[in-house]
C-alpha atoms as one frame of an Amber mdcrd trajectory, in Angstrom:
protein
   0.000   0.000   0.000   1.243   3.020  -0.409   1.452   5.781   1.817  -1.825
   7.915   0.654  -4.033   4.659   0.819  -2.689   4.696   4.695  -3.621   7.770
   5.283  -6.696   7.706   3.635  -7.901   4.485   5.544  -6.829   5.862   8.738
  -8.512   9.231   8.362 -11.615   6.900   7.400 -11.043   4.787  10.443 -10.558
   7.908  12.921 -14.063   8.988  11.541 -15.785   6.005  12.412 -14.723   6.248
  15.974 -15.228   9.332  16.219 -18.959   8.846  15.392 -19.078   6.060  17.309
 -17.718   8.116  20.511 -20.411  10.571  19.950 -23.251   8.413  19.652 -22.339
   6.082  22.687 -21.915   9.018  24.863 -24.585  10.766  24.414 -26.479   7.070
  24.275 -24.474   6.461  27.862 -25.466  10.006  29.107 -29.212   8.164  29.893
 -26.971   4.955  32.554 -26.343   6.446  35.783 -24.350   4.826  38.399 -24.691
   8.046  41.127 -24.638  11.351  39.795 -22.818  10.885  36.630 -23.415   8.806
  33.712 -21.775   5.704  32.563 -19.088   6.177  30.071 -19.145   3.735  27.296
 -16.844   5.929  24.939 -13.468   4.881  26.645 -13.822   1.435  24.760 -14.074
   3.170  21.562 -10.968   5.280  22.404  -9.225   2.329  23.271  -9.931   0.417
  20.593  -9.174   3.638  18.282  -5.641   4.156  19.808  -4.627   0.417  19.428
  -5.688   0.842  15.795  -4.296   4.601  14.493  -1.879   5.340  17.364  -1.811
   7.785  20.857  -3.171  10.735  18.551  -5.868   9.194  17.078  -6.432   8.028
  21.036  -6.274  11.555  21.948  -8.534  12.677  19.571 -10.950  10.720  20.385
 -11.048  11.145  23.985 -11.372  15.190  23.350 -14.070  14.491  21.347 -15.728
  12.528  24.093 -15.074  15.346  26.394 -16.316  17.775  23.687 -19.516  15.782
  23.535 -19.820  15.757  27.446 -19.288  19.644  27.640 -22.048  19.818  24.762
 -24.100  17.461  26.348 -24.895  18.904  29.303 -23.205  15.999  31.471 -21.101
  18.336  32.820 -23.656  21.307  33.916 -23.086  20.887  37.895 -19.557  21.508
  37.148 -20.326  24.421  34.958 -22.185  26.677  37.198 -19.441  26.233  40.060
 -16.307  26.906  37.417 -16.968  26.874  33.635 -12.808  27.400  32.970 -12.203
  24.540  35.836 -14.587  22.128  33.938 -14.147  22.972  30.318  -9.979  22.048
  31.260 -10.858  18.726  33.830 -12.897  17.732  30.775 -11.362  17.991  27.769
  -7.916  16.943  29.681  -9.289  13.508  31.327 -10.591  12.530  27.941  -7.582
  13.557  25.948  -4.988  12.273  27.775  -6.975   9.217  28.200  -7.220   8.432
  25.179  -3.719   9.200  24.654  -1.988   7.117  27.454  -3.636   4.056  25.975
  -2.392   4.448  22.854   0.988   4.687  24.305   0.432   2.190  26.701  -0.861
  -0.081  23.514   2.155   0.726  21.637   4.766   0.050  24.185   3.486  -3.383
  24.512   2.213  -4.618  21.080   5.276  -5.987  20.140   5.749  -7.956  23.287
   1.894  -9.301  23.230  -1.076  -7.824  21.804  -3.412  -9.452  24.180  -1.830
  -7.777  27.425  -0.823  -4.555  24.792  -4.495  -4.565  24.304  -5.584  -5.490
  28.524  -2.919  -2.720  29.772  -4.866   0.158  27.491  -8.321  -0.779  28.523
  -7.285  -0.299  32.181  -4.878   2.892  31.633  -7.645   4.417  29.839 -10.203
   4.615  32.340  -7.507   4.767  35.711  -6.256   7.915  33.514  -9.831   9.437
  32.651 -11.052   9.007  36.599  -7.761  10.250  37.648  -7.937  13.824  36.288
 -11.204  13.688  36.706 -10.647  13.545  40.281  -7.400  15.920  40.382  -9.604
  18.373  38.542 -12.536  18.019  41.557  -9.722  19.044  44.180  -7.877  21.849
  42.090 -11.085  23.621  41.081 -14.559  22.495  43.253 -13.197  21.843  46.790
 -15.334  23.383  48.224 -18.529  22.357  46.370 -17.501  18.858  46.582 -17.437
  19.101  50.472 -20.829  20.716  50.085 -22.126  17.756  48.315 -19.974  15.049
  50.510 -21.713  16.408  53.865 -24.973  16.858  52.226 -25.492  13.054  51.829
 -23.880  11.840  55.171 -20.135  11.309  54.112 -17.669  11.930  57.250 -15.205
  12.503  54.633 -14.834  14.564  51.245 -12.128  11.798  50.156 -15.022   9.169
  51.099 -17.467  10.804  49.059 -14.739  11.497  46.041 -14.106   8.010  46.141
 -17.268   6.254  47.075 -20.166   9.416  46.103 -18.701  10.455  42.408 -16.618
   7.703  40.946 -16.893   4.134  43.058 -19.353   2.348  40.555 -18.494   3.856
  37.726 -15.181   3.504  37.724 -15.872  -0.342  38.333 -18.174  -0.552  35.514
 -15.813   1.670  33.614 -12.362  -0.847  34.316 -14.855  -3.860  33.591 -16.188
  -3.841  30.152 -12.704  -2.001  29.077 -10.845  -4.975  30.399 -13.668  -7.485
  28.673 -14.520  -5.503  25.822 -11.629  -4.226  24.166  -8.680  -6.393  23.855
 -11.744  -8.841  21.997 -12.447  -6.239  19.614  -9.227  -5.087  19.045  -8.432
  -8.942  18.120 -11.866  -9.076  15.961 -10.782  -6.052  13.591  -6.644  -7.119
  13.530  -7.997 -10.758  12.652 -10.742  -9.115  10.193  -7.311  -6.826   8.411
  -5.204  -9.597   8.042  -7.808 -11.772   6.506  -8.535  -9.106   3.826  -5.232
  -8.259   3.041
């Protein structure tokens, strides 16, 4: 193949994803585990950065936080610190998607099955991780609010337990299940059309 037919079928592949992160989101936006929705985009961005590479990872994961911002999803966050939120938002998907890819390449040469395992859990340990370094560099004191409000002794309790606990879970599951098998599915699917 030669270098424009790469391009071209990458470009085409990003697209799909990218449509495919939009529509699950906003799809996901109607699961709730607590207060915020179930995010069924991060196996998409996984699945896109194994494929195209950390960009493509990246760009899929600002899309998903471009589509959360647009959404709606993200409205509590808004009326305490639109800056704060636009920034936790867009950076938790992005670098998300972005560490997998990395994570993905690092490993794929070693085995694509754990290449593929490693991803689906960075992704989501990455994406809950800023998310929750963005709660305690720019809603503190909201957060507290909230924690005492239902009962928590602690804000960490309620950061950990109140905001992410289940979805995180649910999150780290189907990544760990869902990916590496359709990353294998579409590599198996290339090679037998090539």
């Amino acid at each position: 193949m030669n270098k424009k037919t790469i391009d071209t079928h990458t470009l085409t592949g990003v697209a799909i994803f990218t449509a495919i992160v939009i529509v699950l989101q906003l799809l996901g936006s109607f699961i709730r585990f607590g207060p915020f929705s179930i995010s069924l985009t991060l196996i998409p961005i996984v699945v896109g950065a194994a494929l195209y590479g950390p960009w493509a990872g990246a760009w899929l994961g600002f899309v998903f936080g471009m589509t959360v911002l647009l959404s709606g999803d993200a409205g509590a966050f808004l009326m305490v610190n639109a800056l704060g939120t636009v920034l936790t938002v867009l950076l938790k998907g992005a670098l998300a998607g972005l560490m997998a890819g990395l994570v993905y390449g690092a490993l794929k040469n070693t085995n694509v099955w754990l290449a593929a395992i490693c991803a689906a859990l960075v992704c989501p340990v990455v994406n809950t991780g800023v998310f929750l370094l963005g709660c305690k560099l720019f809603f503190m004191e909201t957060i507290t609010g909230w924690g005492e409000a239902m009962g928590f002794e602690s804000v960490g309790k309620y950061m950990i337990y109140g905001l992410v606990g289940g979805n995180f879970l649910f999150e780290v599951l189907f990544n760990i299940v869902l990916s590496p098998v359709i990353v294998r599915l579409i590599r198996v699917g290339k090679k037998e059309n090539a």
